[in-house]
mmCIF file of the N, C-alpha and C atoms, coordinates in Angstrom:
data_MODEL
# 
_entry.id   MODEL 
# 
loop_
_atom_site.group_PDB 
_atom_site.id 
_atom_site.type_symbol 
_atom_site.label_atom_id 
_atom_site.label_alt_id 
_atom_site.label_comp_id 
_atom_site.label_asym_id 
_atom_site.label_entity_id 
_atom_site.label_seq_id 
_atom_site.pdbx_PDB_ins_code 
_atom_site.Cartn_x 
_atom_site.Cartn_y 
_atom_site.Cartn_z 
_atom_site.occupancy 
_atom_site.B_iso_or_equiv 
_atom_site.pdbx_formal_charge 
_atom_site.auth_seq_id 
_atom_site.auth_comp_id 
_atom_site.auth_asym_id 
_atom_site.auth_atom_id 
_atom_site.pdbx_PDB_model_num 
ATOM 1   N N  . UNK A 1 1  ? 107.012 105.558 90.126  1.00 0.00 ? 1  UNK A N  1 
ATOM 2   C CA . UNK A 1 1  ? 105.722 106.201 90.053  1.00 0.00 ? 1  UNK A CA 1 
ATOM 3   C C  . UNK A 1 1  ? 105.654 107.060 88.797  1.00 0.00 ? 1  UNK A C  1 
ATOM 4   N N  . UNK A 1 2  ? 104.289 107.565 88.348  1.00 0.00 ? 2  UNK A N  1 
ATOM 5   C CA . UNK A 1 2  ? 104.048 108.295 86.924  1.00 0.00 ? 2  UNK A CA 1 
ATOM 6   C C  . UNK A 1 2  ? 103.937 109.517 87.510  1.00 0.00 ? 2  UNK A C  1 
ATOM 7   N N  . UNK A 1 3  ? 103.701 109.863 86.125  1.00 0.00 ? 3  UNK A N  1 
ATOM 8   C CA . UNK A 1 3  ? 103.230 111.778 86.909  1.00 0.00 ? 3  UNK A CA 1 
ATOM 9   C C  . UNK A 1 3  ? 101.864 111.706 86.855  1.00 0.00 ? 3  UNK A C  1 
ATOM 10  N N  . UNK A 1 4  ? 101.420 112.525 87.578  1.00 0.00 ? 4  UNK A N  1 
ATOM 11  C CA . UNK A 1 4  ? 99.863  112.340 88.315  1.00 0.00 ? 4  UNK A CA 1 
ATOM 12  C C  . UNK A 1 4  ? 99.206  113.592 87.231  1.00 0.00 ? 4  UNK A C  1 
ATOM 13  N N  . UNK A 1 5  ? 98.285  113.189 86.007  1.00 0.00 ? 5  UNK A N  1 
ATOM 14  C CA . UNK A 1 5  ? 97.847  113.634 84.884  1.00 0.00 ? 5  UNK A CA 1 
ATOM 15  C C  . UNK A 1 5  ? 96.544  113.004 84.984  1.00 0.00 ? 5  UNK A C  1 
ATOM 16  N N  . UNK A 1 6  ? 95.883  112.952 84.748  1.00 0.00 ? 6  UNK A N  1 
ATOM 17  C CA . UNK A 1 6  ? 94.825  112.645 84.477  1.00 0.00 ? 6  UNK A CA 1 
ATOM 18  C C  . UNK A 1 6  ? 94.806  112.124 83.002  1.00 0.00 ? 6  UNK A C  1 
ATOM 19  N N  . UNK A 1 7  ? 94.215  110.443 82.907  1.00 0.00 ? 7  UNK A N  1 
ATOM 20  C CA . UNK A 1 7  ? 94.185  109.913 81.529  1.00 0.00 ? 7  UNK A CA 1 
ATOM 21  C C  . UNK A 1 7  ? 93.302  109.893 80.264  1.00 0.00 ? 7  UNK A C  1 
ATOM 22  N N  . UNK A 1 8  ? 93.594  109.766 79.222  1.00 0.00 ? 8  UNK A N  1 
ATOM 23  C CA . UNK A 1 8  ? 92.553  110.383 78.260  1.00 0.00 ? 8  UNK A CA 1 
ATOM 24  C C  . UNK A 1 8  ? 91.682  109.280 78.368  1.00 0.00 ? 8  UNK A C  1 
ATOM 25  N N  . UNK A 1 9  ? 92.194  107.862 78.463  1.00 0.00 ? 9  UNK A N  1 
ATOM 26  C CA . UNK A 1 9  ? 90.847  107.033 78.676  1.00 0.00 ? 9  UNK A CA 1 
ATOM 27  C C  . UNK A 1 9  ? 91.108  106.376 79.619  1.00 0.00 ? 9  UNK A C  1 
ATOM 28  N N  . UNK A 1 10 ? 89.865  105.671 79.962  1.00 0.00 ? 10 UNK A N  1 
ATOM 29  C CA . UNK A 1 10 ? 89.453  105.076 81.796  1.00 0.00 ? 10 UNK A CA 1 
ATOM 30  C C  . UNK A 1 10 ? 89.317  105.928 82.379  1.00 0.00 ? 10 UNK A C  1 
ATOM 31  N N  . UNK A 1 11 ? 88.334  106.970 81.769  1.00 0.00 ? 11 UNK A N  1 
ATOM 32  C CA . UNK A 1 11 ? 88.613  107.900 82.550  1.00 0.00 ? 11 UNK A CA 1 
ATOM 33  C C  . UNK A 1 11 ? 86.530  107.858 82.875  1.00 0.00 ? 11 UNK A C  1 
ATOM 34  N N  . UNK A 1 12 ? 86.179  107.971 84.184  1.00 0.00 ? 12 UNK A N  1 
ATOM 35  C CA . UNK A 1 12 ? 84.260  107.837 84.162  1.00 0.00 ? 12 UNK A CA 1 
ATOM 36  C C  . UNK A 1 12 ? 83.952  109.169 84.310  1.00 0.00 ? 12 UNK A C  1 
ATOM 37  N N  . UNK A 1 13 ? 84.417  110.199 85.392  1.00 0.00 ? 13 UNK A N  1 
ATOM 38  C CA . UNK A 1 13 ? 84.170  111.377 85.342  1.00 0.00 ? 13 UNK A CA 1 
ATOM 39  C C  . UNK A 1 13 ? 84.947  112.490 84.869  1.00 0.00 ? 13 UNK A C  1 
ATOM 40  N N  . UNK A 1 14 ? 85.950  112.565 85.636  1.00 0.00 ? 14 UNK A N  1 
ATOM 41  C CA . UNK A 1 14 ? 86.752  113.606 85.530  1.00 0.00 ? 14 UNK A CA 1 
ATOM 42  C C  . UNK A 1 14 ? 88.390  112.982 85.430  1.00 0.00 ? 14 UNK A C  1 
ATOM 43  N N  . UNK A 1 15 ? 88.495  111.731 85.410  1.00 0.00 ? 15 UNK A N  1 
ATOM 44  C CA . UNK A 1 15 ? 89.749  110.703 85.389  1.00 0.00 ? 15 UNK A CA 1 
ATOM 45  C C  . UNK A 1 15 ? 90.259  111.053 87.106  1.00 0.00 ? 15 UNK A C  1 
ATOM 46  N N  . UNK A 1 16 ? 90.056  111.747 88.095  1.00 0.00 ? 16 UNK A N  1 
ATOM 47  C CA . UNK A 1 16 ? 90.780  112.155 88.984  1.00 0.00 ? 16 UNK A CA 1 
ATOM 48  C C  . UNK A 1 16 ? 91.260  110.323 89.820  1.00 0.00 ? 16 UNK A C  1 
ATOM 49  N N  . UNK A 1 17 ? 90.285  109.807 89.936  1.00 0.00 ? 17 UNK A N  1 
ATOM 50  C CA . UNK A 1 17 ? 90.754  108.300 90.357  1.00 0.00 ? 17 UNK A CA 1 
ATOM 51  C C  . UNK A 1 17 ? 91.561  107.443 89.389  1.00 0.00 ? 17 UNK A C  1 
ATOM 52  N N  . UNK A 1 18 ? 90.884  107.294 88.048  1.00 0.00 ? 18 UNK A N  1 
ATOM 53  C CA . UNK A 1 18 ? 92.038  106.913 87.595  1.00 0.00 ? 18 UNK A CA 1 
ATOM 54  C C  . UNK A 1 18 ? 94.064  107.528 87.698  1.00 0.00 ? 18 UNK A C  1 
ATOM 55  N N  . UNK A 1 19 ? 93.566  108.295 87.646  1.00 0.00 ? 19 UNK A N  1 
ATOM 56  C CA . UNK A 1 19 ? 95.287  109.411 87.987  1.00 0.00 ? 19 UNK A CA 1 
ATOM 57  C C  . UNK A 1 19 ? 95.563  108.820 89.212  1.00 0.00 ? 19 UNK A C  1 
ATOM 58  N N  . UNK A 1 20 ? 94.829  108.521 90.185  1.00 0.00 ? 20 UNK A N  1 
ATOM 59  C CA . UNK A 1 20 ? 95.862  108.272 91.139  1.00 0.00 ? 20 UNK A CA 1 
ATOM 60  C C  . UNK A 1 20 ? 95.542  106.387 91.688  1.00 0.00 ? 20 UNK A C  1 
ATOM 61  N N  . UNK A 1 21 ? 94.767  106.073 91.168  1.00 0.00 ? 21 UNK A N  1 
ATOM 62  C CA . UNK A 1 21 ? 95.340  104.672 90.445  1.00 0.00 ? 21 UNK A CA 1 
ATOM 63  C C  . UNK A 1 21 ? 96.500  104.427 89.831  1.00 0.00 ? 21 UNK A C  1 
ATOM 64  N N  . UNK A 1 22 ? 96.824  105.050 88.588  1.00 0.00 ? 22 UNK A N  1 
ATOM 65  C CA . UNK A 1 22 ? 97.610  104.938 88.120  1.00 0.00 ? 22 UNK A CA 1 
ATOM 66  C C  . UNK A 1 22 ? 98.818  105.388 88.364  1.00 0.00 ? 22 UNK A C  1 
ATOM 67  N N  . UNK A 1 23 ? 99.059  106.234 89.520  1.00 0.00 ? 23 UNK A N  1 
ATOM 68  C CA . UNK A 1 23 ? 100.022 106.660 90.389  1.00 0.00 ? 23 UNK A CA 1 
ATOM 69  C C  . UNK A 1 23 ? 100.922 106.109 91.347  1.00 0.00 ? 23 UNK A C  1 
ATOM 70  N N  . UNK A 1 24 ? 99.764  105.352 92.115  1.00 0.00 ? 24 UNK A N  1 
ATOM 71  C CA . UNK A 1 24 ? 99.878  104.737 93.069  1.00 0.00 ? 24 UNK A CA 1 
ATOM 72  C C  . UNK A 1 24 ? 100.035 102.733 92.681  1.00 0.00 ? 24 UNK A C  1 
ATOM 73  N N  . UNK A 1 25 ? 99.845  102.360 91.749  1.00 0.00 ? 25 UNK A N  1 
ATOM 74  C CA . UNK A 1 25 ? 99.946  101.016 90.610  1.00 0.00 ? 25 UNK A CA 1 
ATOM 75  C C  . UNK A 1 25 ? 98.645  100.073 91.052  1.00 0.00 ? 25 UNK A C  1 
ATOM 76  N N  . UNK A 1 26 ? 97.973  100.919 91.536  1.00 0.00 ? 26 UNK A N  1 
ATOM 77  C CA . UNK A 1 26 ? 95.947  100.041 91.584  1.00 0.00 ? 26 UNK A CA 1 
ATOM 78  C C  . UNK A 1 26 ? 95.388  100.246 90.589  1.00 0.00 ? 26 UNK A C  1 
ATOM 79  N N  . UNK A 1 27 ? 94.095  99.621  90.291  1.00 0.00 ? 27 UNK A N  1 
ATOM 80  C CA . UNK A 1 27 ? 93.469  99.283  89.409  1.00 0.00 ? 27 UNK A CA 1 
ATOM 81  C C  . UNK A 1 27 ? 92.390  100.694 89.441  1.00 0.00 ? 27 UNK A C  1 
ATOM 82  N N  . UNK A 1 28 ? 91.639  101.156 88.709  1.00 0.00 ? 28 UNK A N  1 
ATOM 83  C CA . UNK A 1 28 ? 90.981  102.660 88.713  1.00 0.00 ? 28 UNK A CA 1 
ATOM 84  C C  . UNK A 1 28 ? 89.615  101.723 89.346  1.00 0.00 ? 28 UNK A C  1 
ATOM 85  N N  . UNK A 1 29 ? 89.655  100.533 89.435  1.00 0.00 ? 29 UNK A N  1 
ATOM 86  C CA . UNK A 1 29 ? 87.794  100.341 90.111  1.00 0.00 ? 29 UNK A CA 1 
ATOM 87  C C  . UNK A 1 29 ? 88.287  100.300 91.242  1.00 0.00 ? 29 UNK A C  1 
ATOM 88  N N  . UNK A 1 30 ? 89.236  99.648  91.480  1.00 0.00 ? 30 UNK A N  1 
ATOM 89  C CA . UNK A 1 30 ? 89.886  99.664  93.475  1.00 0.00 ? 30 UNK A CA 1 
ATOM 90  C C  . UNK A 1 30 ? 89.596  101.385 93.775  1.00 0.00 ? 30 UNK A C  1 
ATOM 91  N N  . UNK A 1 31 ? 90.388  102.069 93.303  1.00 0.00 ? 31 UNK A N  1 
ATOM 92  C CA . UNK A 1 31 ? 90.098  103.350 93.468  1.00 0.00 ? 31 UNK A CA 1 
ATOM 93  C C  . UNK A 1 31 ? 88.934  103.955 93.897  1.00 0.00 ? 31 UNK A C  1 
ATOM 94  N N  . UNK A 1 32 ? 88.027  104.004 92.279  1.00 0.00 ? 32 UNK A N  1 
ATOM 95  C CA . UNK A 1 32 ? 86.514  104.153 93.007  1.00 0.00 ? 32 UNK A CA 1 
ATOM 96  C C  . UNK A 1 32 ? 85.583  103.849 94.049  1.00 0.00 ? 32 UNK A C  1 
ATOM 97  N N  . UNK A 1 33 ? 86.067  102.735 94.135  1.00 0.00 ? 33 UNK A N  1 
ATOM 98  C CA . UNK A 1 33 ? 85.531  101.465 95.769  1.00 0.00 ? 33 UNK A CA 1 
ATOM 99  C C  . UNK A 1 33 ? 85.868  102.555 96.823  1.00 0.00 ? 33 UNK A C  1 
ATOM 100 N N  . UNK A 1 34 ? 87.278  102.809 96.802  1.00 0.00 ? 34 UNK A N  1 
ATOM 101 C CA . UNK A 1 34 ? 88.032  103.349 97.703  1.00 0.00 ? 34 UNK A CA 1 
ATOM 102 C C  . UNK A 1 34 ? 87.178  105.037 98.509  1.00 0.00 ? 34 UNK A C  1 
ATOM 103 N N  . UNK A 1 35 ? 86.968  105.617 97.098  1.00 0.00 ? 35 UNK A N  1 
ATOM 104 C CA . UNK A 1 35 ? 86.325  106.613 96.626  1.00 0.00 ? 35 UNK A CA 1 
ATOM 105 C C  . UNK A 1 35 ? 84.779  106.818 97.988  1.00 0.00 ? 35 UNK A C  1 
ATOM 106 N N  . UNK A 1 36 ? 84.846  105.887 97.024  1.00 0.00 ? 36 UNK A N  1 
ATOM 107 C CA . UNK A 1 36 ? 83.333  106.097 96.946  1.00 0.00 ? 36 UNK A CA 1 
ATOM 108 C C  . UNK A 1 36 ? 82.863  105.931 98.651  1.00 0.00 ? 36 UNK A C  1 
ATOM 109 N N  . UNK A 1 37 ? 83.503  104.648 99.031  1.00 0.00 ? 37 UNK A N  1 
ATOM 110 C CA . UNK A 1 37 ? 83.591  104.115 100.467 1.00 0.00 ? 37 UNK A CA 1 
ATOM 111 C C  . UNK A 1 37 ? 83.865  105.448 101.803 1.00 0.00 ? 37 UNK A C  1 
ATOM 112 N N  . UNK A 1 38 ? 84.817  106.276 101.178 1.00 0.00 ? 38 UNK A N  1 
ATOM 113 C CA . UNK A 1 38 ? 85.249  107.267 101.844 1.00 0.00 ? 38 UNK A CA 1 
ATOM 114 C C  . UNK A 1 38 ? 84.274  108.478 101.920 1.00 0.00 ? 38 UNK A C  1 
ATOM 115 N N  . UNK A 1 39 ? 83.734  108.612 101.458 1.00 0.00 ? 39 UNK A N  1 
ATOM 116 C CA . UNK A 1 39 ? 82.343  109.422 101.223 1.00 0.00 ? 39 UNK A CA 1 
ATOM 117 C C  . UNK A 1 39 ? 81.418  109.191 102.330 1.00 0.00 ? 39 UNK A C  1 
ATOM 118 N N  . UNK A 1 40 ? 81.213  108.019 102.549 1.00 0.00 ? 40 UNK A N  1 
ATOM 119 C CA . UNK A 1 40 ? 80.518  107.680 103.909 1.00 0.00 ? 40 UNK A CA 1 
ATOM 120 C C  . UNK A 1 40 ? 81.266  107.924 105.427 1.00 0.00 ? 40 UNK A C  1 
ATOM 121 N N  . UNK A 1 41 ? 82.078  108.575 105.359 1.00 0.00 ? 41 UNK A N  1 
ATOM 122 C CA . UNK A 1 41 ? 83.150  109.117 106.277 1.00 0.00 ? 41 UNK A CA 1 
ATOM 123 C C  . UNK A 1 41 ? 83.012  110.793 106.451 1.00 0.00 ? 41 UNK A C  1 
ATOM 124 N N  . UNK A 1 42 ? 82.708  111.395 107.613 1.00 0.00 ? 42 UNK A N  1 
ATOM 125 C CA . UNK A 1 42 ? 82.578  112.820 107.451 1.00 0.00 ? 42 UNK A CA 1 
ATOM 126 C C  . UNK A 1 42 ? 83.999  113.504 106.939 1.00 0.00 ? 42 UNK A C  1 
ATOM 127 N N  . UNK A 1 43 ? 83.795  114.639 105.983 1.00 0.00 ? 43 UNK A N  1 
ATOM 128 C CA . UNK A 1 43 ? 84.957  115.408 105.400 1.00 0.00 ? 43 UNK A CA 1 
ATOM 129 C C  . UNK A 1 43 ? 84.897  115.882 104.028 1.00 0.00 ? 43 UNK A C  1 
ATOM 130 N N  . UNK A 1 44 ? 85.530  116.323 103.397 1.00 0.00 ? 44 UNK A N  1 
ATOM 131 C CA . UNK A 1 44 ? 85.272  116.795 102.254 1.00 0.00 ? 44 UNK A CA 1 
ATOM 132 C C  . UNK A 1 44 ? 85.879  116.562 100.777 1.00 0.00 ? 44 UNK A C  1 
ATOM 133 N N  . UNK A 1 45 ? 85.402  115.228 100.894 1.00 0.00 ? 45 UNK A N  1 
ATOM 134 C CA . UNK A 1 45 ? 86.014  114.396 99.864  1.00 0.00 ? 45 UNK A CA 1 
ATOM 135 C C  . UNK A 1 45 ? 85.702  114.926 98.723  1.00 0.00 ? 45 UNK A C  1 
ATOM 136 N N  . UNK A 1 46 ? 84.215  115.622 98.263  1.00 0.00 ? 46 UNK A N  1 
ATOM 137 C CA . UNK A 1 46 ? 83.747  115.950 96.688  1.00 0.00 ? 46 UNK A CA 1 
ATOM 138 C C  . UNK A 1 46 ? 84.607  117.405 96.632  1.00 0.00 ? 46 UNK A C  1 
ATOM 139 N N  . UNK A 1 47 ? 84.811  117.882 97.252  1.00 0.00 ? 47 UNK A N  1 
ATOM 140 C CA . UNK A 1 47 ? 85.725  119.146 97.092  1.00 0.00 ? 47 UNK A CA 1 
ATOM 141 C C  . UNK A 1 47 ? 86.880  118.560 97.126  1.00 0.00 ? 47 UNK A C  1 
ATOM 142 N N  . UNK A 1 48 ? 87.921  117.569 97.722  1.00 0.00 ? 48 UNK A N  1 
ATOM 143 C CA . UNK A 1 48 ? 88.735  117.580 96.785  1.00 0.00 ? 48 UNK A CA 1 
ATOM 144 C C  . UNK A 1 48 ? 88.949  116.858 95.748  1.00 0.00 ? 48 UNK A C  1 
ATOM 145 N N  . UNK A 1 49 ? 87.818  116.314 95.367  1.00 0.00 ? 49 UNK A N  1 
ATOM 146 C CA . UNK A 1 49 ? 87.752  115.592 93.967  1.00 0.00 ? 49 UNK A CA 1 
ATOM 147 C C  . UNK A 1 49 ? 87.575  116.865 92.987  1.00 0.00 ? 49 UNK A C  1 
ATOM 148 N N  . UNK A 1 50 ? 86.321  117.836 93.445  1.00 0.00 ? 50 UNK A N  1 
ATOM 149 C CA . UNK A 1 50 ? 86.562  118.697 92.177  1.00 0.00 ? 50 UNK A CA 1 
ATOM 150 C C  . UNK A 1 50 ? 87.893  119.370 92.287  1.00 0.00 ? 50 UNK A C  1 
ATOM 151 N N  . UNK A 1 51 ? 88.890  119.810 93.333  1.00 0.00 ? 51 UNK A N  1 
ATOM 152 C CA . UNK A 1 51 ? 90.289  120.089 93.359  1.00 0.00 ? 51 UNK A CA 1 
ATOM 153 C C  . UNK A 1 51 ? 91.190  119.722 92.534  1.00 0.00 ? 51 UNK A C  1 
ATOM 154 N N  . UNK A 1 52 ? 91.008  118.444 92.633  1.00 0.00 ? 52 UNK A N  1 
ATOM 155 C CA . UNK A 1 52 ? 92.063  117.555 91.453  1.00 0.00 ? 52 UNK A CA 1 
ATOM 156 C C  . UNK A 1 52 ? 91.271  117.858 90.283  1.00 0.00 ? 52 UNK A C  1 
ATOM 157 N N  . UNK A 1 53 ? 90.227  117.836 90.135  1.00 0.00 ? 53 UNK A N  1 
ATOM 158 C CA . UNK A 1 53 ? 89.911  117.918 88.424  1.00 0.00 ? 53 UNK A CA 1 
ATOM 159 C C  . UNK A 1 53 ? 90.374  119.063 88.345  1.00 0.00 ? 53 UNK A C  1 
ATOM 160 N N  . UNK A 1 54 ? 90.018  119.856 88.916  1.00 0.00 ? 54 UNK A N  1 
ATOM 161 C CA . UNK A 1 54 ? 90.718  121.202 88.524  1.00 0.00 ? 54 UNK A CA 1 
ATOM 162 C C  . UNK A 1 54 ? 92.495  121.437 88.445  1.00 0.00 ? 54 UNK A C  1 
ATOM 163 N N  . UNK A 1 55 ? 93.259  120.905 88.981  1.00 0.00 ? 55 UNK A N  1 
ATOM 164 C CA . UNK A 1 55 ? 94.386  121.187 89.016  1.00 0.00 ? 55 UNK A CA 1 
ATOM 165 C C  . UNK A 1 55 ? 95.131  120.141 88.558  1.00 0.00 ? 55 UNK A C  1 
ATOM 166 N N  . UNK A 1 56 ? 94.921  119.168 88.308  1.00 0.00 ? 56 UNK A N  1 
ATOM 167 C CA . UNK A 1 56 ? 96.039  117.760 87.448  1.00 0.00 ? 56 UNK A CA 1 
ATOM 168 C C  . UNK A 1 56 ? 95.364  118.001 86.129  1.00 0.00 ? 56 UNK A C  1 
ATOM 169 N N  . UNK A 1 57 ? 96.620  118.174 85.439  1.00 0.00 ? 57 UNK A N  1 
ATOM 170 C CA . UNK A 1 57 ? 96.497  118.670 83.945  1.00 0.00 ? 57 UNK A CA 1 
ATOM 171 C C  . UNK A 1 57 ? 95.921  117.009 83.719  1.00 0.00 ? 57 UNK A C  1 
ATOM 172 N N  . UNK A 1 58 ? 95.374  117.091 81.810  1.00 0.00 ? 58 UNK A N  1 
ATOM 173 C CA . UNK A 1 58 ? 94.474  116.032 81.239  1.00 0.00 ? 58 UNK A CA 1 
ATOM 174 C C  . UNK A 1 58 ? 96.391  115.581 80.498  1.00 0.00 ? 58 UNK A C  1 
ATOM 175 N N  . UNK A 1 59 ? 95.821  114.653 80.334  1.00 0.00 ? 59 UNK A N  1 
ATOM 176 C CA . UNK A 1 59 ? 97.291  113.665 79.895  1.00 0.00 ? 59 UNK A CA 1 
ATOM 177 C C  . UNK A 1 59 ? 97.692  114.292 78.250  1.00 0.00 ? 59 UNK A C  1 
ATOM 178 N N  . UNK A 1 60 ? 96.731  114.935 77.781  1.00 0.00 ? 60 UNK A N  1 
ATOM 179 C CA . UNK A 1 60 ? 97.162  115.379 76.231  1.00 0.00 ? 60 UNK A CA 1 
ATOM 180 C C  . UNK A 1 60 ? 97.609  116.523 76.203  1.00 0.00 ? 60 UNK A C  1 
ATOM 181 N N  . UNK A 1 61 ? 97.237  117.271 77.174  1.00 0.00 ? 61 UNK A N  1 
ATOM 182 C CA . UNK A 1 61 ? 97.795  118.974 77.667  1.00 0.00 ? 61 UNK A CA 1 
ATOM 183 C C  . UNK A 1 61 ? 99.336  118.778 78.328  1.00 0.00 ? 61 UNK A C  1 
ATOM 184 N N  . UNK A 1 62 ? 99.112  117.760 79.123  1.00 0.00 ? 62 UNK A N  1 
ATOM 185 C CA . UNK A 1 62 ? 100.733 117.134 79.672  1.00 0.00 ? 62 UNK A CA 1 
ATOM 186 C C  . UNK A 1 62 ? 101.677 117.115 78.927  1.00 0.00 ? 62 UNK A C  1 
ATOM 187 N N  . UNK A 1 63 ? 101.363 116.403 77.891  1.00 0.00 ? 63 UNK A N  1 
ATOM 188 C CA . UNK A 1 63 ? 101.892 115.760 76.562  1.00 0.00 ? 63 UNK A CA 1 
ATOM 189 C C  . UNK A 1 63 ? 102.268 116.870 76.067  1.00 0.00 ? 63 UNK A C  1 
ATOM 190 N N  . UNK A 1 64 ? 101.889 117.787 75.735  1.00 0.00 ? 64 UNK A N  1 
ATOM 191 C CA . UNK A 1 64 ? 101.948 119.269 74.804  1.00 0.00 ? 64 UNK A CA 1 
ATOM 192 C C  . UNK A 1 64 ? 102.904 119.793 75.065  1.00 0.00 ? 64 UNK A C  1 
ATOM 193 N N  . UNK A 1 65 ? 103.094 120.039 76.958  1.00 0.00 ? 65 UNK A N  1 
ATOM 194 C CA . UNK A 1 65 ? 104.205 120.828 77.178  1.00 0.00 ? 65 UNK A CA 1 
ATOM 195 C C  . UNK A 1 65 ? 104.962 120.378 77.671  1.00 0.00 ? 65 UNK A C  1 
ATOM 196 N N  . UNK A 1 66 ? 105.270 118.731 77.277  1.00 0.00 ? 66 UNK A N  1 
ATOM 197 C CA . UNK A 1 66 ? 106.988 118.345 78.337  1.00 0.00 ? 66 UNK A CA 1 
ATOM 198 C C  . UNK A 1 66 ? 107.292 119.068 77.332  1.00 0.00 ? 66 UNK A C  1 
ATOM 199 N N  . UNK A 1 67 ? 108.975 118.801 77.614  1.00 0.00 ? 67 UNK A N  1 
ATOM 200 C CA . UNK A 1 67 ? 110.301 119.375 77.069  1.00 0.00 ? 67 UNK A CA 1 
ATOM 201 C C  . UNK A 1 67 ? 110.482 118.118 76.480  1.00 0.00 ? 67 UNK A C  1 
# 
Protein backbone atom coordinates (compact mmCIF):
# COMPACT_ATOMS: atom_id res chain seq x y z
CA UNK A 1 0.00 0.00 0.00
CA UNK A 2 1.08 3.93 -0.58
CA UNK A 3 0.85 6.57 1.84
CA UNK A 4 -2.52 8.09 1.79
CA UNK A 5 -1.57 11.89 0.31
CA UNK A 6 -3.62 13.24 -1.75
CA UNK A 7 -2.40 13.49 -5.63
CA UNK A 8 -1.36 16.48 -7.53
CA UNK A 9 -3.24 15.16 -10.54
CA UNK A 10 -6.55 13.08 -10.96
CA UNK A 11 -7.39 14.90 -8.67
CA UNK A 12 -11.67 16.50 -9.46
CA UNK A 13 -12.17 18.11 -6.12
CA UNK A 14 -10.16 17.90 -3.36
CA UNK A 15 -8.16 14.46 -4.62
CA UNK A 16 -9.66 12.84 -1.27
CA UNK A 17 -11.00 9.73 -3.58
CA UNK A 18 -8.35 9.62 -5.62
CA UNK A 19 -5.96 9.09 -2.31
CA UNK A 20 -7.77 6.36 -1.37
CA UNK A 21 -8.06 4.81 -4.72
CA UNK A 22 -4.80 4.92 -4.89
CA UNK A 23 -4.37 3.38 -1.52
CA UNK A 24 -6.47 0.83 -1.69
CA UNK A 25 -5.15 -0.19 -5.83
CA UNK A 26 -8.85 0.99 -7.52
CA UNK A 27 -9.29 3.11 -10.12
CA UNK A 28 -10.31 7.00 -8.74
CA UNK A 29 -13.83 6.65 -10.97
CA UNK A 30 -14.61 3.22 -9.02
CA UNK A 31 -14.07 5.38 -6.07
CA UNK A 32 -16.32 8.18 -6.97
CA UNK A 33 -19.17 5.61 -8.00
CA UNK A 34 -18.43 4.30 -4.64
CA UNK A 35 -18.63 7.87 -3.26
CA UNK A 36 -21.10 9.10 -4.58
CA UNK A 37 -23.47 5.84 -4.22
CA UNK A 38 -22.85 6.10 -0.46
CA UNK A 39 -24.35 9.43 -0.14
CA UNK A 40 -27.67 7.96 -0.77
CA UNK A 41 -27.17 6.07 2.51
CA UNK A 42 -27.99 8.06 5.79
CA UNK A 43 -24.60 9.39 7.61
CA UNK A 44 -22.12 11.76 7.18
CA UNK A 45 -20.22 11.13 4.35
CA UNK A 46 -19.61 15.09 3.12
CA UNK A 47 -18.09 15.72 6.53
CA UNK A 48 -15.83 13.18 6.23
CA UNK A 49 -14.87 14.03 2.88
CA UNK A 50 -14.23 17.60 3.95
CA UNK A 51 -12.14 15.68 6.98
CA UNK A 52 -9.82 14.12 4.66
CA UNK A 53 -9.34 17.20 2.62
CA UNK A 54 -8.47 18.71 5.52
CA UNK A 55 -6.10 16.33 7.08
CA UNK A 56 -4.19 14.11 4.19
CA UNK A 57 -1.41 16.28 3.27
CA UNK A 58 -1.36 17.27 -0.91
CA UNK A 59 1.37 14.91 -2.43
CA UNK A 60 3.90 18.00 -3.02
CA UNK A 61 3.78 19.09 0.74
CA UNK A 62 4.40 15.19 1.39
CA UNK A 63 7.20 15.35 -0.86
CA UNK A 64 8.78 18.43 0.99
CA UNK A 65 9.01 16.82 4.24
CA UNK A 66 10.02 13.06 3.90
CA UNK A 67 13.42 12.48 5.24
Amino acid sequence: MTALVRPTNGRMIGGVCAALARRFGMSAGTMRVIFVVSCLLPGPQFLVYIALWILLPSEDKARATAW
